[in-house]
DSSP file (Angstrom, degrees, kcal/mol; ACC not computed):
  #  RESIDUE AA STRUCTURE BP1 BP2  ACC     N-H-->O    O-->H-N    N-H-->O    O-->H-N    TCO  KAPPA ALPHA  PHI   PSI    X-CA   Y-CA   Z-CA
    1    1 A X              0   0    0      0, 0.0     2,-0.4     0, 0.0    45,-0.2   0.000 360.0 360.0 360.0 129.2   88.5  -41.3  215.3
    2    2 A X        -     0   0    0     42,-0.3    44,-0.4    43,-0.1    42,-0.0  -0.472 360.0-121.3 -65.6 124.7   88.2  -38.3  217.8
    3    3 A X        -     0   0    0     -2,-0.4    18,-0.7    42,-0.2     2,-0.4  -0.166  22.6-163.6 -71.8 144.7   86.9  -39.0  220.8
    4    4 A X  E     -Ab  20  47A   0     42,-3.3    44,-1.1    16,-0.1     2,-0.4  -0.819   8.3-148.1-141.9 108.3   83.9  -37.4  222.2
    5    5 A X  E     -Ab  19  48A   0     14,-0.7    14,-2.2    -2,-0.4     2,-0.5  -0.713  10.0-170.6-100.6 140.4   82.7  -37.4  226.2
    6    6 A X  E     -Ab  18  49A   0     42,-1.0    44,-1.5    -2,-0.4     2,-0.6  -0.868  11.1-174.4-114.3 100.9   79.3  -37.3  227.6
    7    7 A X  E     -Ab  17  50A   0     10,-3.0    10,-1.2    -2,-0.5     2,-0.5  -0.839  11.0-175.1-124.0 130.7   78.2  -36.8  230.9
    8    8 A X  E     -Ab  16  51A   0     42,-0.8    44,-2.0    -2,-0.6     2,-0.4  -0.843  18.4-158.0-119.3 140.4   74.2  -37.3  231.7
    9    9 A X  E     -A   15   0A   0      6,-1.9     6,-0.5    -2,-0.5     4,-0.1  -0.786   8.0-165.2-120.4  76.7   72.8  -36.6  234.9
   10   10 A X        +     0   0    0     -2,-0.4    63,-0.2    42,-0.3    62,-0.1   0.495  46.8 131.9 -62.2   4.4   69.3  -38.9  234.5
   11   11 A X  S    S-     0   0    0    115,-0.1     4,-0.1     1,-0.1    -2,-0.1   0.260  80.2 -80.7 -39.1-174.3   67.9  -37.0  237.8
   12   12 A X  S    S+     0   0    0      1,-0.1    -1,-0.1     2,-0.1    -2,-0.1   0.551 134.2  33.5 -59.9 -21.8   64.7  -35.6  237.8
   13   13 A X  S    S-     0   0    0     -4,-0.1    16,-0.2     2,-0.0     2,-0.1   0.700 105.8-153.6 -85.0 -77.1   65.3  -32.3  235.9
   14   14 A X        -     0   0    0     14,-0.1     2,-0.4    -6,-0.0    15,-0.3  -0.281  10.9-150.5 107.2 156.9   68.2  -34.3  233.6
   15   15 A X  E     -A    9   0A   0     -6,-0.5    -6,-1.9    13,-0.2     2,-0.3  -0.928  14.8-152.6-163.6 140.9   71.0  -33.1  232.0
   16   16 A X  E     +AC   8  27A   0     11,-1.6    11,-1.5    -2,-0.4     2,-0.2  -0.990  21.8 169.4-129.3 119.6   73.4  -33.6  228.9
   17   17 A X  E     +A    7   0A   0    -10,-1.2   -10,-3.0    -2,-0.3     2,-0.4  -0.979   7.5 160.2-117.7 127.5   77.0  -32.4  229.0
   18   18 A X  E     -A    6   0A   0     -2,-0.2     7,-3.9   -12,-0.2     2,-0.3  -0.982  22.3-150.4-150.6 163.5   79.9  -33.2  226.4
   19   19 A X  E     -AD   5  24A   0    -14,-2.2   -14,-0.7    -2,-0.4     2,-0.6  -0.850   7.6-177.7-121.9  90.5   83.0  -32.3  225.2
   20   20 A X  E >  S-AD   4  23A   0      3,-1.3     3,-2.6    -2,-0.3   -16,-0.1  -0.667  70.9 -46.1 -86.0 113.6   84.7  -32.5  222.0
   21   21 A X  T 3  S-     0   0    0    -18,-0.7   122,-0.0    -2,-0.6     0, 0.0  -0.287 121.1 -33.1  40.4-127.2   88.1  -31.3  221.6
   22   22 A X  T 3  S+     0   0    0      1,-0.1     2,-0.8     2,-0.0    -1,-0.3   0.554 118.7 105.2-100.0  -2.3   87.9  -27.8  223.4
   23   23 A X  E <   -D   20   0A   0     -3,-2.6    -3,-1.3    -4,-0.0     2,-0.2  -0.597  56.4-168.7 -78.3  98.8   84.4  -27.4  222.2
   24   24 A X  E     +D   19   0A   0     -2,-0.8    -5,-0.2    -5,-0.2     2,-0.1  -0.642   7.3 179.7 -91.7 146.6   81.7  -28.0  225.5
   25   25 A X        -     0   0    0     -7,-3.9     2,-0.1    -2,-0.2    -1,-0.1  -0.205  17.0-165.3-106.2-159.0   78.1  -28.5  225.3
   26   26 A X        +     0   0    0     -9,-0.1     2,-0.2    -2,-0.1    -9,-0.2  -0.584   6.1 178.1 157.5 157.5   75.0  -29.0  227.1
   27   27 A X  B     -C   16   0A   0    -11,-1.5   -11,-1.6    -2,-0.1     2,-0.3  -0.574  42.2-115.0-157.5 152.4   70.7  -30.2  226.6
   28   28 A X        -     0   0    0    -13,-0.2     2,-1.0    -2,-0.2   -13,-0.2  -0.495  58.3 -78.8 -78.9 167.1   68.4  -30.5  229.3
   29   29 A X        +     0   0    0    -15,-0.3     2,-0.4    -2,-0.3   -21,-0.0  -0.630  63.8 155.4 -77.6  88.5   67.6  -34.5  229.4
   30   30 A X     >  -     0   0    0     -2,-1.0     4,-4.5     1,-0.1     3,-0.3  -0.984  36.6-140.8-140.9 132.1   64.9  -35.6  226.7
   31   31 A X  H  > S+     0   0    0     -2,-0.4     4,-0.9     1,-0.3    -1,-0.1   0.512  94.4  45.7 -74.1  -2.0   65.2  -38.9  225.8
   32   32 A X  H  4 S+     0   0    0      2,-0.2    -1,-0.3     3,-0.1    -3,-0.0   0.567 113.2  50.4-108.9 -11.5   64.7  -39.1  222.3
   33   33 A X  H >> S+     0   0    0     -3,-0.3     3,-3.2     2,-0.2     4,-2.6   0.918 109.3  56.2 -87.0 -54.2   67.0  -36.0  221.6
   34   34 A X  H 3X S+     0   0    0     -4,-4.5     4,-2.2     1,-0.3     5,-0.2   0.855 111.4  42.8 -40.9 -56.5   69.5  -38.0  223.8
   35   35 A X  H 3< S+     0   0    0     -4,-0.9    -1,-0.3     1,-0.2     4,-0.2   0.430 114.2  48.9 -74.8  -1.9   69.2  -41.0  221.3
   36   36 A X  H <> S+     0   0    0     -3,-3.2     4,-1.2     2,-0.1    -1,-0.2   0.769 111.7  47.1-111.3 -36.1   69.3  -39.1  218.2
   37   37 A X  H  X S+     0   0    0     -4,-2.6     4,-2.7     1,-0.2    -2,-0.2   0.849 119.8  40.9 -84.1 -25.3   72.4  -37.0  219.2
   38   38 A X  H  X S+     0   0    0     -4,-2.2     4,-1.4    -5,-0.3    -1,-0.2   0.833 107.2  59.8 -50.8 -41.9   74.2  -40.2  220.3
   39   39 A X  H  4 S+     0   0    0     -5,-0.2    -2,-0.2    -4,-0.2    -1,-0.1   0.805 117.7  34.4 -62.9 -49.6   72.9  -42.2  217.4
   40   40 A X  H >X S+     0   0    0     -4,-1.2     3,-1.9     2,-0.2     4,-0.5   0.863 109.3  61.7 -80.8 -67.6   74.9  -39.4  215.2
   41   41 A X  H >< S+     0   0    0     -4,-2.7     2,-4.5     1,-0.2     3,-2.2   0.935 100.9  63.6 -31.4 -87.9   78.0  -38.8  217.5
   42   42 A X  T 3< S+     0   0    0     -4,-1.4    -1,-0.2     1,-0.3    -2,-0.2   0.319  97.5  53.2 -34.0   1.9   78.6  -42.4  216.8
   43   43 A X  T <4 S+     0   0    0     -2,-4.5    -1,-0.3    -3,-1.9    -2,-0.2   0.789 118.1  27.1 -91.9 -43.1   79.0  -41.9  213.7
   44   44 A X  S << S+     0   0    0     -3,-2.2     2,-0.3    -4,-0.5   -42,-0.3   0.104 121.9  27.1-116.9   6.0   81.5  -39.3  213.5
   45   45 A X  S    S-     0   0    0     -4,-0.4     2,-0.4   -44,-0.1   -42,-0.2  -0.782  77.9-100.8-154.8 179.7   83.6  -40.0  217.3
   46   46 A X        -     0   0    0    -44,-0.4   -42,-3.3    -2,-0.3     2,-0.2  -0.996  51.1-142.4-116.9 108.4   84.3  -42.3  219.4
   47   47 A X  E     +b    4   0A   0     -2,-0.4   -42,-0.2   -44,-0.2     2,-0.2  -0.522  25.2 174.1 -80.4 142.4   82.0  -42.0  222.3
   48   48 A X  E     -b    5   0A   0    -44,-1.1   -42,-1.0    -2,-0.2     2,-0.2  -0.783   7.8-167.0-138.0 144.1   81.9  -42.3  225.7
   49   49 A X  E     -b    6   0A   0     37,-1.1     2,-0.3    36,-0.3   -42,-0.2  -0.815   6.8-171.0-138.6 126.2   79.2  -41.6  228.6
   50   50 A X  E     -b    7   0A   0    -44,-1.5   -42,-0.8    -2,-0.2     2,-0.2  -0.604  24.4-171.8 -95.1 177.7   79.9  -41.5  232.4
   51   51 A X  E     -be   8  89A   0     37,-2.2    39,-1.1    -2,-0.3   -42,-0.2  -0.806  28.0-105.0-167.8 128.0   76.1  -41.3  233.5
   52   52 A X  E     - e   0  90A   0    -44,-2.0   -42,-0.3    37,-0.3    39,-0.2  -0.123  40.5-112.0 -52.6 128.9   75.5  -40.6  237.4
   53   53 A X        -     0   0    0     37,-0.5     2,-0.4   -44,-0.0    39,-0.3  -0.262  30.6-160.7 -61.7 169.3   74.4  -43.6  239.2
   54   54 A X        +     0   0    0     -3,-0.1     2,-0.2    37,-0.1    37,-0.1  -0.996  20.3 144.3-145.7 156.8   71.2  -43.7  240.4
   55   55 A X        -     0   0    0     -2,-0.4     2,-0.4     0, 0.0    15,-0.1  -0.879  40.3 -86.5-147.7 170.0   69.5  -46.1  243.3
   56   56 A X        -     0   0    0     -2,-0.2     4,-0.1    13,-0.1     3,-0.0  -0.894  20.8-134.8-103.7 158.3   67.0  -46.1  246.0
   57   57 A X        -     0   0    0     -2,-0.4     9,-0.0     1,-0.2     0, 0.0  -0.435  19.9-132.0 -77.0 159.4   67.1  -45.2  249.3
   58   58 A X  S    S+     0   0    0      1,-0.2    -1,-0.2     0, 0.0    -2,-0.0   0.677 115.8  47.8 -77.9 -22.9   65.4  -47.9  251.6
   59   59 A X  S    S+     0   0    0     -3,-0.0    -1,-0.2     2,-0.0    -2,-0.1   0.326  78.9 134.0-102.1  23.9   63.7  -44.7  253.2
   60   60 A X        +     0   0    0      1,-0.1     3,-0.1    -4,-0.1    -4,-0.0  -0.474  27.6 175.0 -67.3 126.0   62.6  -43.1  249.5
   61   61 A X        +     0   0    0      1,-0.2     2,-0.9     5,-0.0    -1,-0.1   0.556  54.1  83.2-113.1 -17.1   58.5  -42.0  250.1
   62   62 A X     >  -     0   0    0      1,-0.2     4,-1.8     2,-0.1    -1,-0.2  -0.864  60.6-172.3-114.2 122.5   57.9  -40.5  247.2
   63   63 A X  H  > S+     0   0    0     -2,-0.9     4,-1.1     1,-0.3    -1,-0.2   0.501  81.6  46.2 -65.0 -35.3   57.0  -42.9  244.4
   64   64 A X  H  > S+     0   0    0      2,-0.2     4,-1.1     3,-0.1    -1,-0.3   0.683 107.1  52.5-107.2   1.1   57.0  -41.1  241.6
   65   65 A X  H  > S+     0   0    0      2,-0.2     4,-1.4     1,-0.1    -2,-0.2   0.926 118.1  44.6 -61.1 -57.5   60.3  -38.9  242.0
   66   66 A X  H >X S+     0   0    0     -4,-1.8     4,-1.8     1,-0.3     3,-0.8   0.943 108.9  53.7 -60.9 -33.6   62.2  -42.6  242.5
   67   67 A X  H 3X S+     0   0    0     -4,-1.1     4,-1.0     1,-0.2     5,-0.4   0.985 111.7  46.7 -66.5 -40.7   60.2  -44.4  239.5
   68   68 A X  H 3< S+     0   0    0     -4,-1.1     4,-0.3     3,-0.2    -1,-0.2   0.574 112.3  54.8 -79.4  -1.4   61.6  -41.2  237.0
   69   69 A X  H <X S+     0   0    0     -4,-1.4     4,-3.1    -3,-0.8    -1,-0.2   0.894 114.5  33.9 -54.6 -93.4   65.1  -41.9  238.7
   70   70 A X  H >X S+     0   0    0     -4,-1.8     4,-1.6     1,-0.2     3,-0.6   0.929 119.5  54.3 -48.8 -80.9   65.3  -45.7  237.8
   71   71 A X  H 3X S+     0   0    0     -4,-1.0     4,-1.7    -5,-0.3     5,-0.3   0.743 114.0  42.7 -25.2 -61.2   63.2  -45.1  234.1
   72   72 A X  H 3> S+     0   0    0     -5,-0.4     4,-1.4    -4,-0.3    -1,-0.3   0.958 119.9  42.0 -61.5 -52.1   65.8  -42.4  233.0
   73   73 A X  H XX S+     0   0    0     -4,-3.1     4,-2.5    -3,-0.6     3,-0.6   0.928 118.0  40.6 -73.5 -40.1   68.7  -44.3  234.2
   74   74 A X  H 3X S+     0   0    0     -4,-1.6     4,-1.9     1,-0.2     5,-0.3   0.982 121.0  52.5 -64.3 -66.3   67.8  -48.2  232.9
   75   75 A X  H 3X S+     0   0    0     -4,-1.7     4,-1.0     1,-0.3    -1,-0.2   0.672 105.0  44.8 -44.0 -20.2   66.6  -46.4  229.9
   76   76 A X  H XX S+     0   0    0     -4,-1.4     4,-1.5    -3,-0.6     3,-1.2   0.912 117.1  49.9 -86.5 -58.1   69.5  -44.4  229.1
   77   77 A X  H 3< S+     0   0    0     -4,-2.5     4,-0.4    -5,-0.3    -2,-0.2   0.824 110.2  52.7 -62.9 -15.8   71.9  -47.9  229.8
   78   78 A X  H 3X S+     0   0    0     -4,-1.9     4,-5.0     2,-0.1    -1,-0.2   0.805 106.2  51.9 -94.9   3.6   69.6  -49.7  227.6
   79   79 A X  H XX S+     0   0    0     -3,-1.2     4,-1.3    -4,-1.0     3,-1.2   0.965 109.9  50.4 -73.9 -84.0   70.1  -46.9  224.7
   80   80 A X  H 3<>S+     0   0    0     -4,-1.5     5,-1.5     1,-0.3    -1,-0.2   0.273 109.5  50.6 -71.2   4.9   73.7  -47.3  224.9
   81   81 A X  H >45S+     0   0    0     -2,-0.5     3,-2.0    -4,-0.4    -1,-0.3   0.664 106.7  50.2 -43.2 -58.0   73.5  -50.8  224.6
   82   82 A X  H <<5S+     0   0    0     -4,-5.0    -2,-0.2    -3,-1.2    -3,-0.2   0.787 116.7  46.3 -68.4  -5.5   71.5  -50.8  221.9
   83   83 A X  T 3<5S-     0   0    0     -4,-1.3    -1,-0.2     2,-0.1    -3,-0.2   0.297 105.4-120.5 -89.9   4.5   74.0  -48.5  220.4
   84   84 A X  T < 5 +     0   0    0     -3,-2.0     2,-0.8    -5,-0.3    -3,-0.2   0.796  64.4 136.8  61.2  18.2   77.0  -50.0  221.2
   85   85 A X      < -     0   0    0     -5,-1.5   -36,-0.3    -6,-0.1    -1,-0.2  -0.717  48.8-120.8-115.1 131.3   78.5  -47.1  223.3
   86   86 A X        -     0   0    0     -2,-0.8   -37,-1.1   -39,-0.2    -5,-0.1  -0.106  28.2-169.2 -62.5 152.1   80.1  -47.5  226.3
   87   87 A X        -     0   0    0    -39,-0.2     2,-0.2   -10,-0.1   -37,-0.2  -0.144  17.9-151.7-127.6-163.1   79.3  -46.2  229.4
   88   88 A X        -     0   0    0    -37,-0.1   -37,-2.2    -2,-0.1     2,-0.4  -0.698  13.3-145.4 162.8 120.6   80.4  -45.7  232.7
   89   89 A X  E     -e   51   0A   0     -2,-0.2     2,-0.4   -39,-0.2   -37,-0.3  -0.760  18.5-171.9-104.1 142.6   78.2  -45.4  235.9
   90   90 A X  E     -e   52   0A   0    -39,-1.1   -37,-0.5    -2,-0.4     2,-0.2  -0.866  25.2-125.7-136.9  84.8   79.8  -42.7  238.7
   91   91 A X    >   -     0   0    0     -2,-0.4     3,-4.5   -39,-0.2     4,-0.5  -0.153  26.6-109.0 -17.3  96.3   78.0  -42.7  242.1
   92   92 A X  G >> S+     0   0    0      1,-0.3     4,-1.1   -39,-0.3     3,-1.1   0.368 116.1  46.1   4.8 -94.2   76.8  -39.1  243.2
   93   93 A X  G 34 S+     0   0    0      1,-0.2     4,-0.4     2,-0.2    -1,-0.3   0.299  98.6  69.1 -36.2 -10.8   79.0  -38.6  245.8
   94   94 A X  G <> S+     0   0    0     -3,-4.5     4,-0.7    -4,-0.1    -1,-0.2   0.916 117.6  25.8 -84.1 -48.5   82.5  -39.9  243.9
   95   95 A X  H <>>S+     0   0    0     -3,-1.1     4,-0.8    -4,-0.5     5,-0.6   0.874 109.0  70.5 -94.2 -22.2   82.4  -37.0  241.8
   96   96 A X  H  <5S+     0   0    0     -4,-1.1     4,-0.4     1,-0.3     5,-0.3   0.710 107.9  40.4 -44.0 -41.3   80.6  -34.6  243.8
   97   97 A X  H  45S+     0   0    0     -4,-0.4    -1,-0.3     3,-0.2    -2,-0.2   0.451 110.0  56.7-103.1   7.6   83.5  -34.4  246.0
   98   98 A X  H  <5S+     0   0    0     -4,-0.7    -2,-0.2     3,-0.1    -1,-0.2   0.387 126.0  18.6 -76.6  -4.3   86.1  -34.4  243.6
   99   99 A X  T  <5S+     0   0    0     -4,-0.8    -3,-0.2     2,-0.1    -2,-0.2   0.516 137.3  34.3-129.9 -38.7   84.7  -31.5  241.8
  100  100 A X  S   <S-     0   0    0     -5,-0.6    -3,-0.2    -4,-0.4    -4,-0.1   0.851  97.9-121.6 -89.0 -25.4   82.7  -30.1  244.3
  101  101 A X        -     0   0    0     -5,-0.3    -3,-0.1    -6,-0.2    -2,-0.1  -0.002  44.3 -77.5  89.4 176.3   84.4  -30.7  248.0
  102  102 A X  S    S+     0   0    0     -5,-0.2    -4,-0.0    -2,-0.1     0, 0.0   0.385  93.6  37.5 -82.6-148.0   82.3  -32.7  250.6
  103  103 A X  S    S+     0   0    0      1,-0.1     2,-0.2     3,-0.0     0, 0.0   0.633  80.3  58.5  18.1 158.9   79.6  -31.4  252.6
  104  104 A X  S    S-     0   0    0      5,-0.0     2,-0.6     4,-0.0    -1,-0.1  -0.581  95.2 -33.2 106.5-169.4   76.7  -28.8  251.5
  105  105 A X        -     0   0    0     -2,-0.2     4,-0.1     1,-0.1     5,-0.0  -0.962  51.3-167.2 -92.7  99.1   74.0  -28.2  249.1
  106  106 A X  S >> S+     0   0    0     -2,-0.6     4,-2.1     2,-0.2     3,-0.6   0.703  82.7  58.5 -70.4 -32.1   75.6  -30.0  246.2
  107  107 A X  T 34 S+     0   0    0      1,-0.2     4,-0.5     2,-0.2    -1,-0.2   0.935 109.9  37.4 -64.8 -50.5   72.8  -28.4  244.0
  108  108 A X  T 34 S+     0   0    0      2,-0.2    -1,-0.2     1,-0.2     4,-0.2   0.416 117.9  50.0 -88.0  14.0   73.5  -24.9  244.7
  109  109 A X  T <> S+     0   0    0     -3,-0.6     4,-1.0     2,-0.1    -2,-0.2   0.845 111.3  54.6-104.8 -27.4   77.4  -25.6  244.7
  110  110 A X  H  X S+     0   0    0     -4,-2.1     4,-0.7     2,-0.2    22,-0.2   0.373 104.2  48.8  -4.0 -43.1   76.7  -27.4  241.4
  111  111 A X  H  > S+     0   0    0     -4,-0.5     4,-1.6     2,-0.1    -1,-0.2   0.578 117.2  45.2-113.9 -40.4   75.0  -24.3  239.9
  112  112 A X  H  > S+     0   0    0     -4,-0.2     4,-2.6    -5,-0.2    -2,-0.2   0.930 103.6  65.4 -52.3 -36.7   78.5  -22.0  241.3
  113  113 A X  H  X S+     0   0    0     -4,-1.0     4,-5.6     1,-0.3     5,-0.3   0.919 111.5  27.1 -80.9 -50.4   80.5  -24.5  240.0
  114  114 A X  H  X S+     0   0    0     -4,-0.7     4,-1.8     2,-0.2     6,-0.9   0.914 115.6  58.9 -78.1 -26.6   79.4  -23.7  236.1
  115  115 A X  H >X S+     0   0    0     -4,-1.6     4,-0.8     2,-0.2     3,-0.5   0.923 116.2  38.8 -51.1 -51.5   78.6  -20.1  236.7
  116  116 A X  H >< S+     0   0    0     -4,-2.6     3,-0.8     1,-0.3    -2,-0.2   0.954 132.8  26.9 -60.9 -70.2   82.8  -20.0  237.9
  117  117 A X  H 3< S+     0   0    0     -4,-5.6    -1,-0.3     1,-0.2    -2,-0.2   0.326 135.1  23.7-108.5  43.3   83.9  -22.4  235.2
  118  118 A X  H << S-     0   0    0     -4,-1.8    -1,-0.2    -3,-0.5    -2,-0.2  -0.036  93.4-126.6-137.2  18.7   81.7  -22.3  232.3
  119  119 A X    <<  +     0   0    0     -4,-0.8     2,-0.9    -3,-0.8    -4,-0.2   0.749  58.3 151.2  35.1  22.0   80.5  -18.8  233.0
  120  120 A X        -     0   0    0     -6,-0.9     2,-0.5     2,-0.1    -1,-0.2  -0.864  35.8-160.4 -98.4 101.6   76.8  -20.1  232.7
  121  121 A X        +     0   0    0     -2,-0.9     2,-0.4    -6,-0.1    -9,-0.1  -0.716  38.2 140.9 -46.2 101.1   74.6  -18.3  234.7
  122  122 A X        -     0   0    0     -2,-0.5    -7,-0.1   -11,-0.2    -8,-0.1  -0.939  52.2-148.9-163.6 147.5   71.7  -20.9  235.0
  123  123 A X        +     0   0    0     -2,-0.4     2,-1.3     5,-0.0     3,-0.2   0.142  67.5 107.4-102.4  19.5   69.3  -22.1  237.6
  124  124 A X     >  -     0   0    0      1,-0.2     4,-1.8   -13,-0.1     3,-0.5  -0.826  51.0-163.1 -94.6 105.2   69.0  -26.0  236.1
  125  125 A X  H  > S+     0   0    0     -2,-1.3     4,-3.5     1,-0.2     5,-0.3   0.823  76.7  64.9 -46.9 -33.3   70.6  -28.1  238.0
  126  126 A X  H  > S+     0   0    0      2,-0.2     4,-0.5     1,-0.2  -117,-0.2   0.626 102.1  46.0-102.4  12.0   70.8  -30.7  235.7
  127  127 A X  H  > S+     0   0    0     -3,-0.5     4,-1.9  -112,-0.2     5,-0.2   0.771 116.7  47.9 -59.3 -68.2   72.8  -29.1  233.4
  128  128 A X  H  X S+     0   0    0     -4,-1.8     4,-2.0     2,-0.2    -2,-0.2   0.849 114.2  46.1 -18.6 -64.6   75.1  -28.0  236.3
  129  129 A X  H  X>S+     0   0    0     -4,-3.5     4,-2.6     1,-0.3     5,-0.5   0.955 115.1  42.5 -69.8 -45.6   75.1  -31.1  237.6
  130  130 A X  H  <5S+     0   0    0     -4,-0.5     4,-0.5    -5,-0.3    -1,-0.3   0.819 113.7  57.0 -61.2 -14.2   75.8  -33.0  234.1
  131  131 A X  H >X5S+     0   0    0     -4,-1.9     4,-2.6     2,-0.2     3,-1.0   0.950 116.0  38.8 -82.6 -61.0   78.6  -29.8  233.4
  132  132 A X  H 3X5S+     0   0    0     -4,-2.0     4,-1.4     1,-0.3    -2,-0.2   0.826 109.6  52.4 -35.1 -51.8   80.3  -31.0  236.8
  133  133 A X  H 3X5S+     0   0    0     -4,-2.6     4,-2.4     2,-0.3    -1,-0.3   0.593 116.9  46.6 -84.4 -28.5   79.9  -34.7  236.3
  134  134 A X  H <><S+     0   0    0     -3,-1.0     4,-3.0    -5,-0.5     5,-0.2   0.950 109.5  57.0 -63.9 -72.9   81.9  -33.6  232.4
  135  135 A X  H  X S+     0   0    0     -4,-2.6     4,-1.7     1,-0.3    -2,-0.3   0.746 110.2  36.0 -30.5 -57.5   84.0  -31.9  234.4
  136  136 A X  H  X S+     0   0    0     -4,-1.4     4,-3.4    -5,-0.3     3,-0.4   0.978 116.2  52.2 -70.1 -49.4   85.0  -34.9  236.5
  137  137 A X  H  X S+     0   0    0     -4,-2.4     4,-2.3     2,-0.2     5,-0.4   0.937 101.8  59.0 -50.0 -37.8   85.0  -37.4  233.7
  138  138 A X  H  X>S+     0   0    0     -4,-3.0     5,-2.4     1,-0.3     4,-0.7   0.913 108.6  54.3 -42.1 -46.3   87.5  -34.9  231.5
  139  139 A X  H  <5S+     0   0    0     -4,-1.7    -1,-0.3    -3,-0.4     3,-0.2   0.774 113.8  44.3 -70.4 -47.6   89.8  -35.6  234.8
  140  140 A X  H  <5S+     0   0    0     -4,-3.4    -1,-0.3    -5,-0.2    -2,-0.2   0.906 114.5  34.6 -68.4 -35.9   89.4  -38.9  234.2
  141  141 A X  H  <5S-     0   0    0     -4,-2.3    -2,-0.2    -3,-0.2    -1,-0.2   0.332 116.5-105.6 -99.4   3.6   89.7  -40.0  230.9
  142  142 A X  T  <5       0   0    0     -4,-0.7    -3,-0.3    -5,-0.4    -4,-0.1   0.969 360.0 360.0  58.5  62.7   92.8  -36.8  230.6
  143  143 A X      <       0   0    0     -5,-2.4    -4,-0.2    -6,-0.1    -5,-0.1  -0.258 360.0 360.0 -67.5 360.0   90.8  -34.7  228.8
């Protein structure tokens, strides 16, 4: 079965990136599209989804940014549980400076990063970031 990888960025914006042979994609993050196009992939690949960790900071003041953080991300790990696809959780900052180099505005280097290699002009970060976060998984899995 051909393998097919998936990198989600459950921020606040959200993002879906994947890659299939030489063919790349990308969704903004809506959870029920996410579940339908996994639900389907799985049919026809063999899947797998890094998906950006997410936590909170001890000093996090706004309540409802950090609740739509944790919801996207437990929800998303309990969809691919109930789907049986495996996942893999990648801490902000691991891939961020493997694809992006340290220091900066990770958002706007994130938004360079695809214009320079995907030639996508676009002001979502969380597409960017999920195109990046591909980017790093491809590098992982030798893709």
């Amino acid at each position: 079965m051909p393998k097919l990888l998936v990198a989600i960025d459950p921020g606040m914006k959200g993002g879906v990136a994947f890659r299939a042979g030489t063919y790349t994609g990308h969704f903004s993050l809506v959870l029920e599209e996410l579940r339908t196009r996994l639900k389907a992939w799985k049919e026809e690949w063999e899947v797998l989804v890094y998906i950006e960790k997410q936590w909170l900071w001890k000093n996090e003041r706004d309540v409802k940014t950090a609740d739509k953080l944790i919801c996207n991300f437990c929800m998303i790990k309990g969809m691919l549980f109930q789907l049986d696809i495996p996942w893999v959780e990648i801490p902000p900052r691991t891939w961020q400076s493997d694809v992006l180099g340290v220091g900066g505005d990770t958002k706007k280097k994130s938004l360079k990063f695809v214009l320079d290699q995907y030639e996508l002009d676009t002001k979502d970060d969380g597409i960017a970031d999920a195109l990046a976060l591909l980017h790093y998984a491809c590098s992982q899995e030798n893709l």
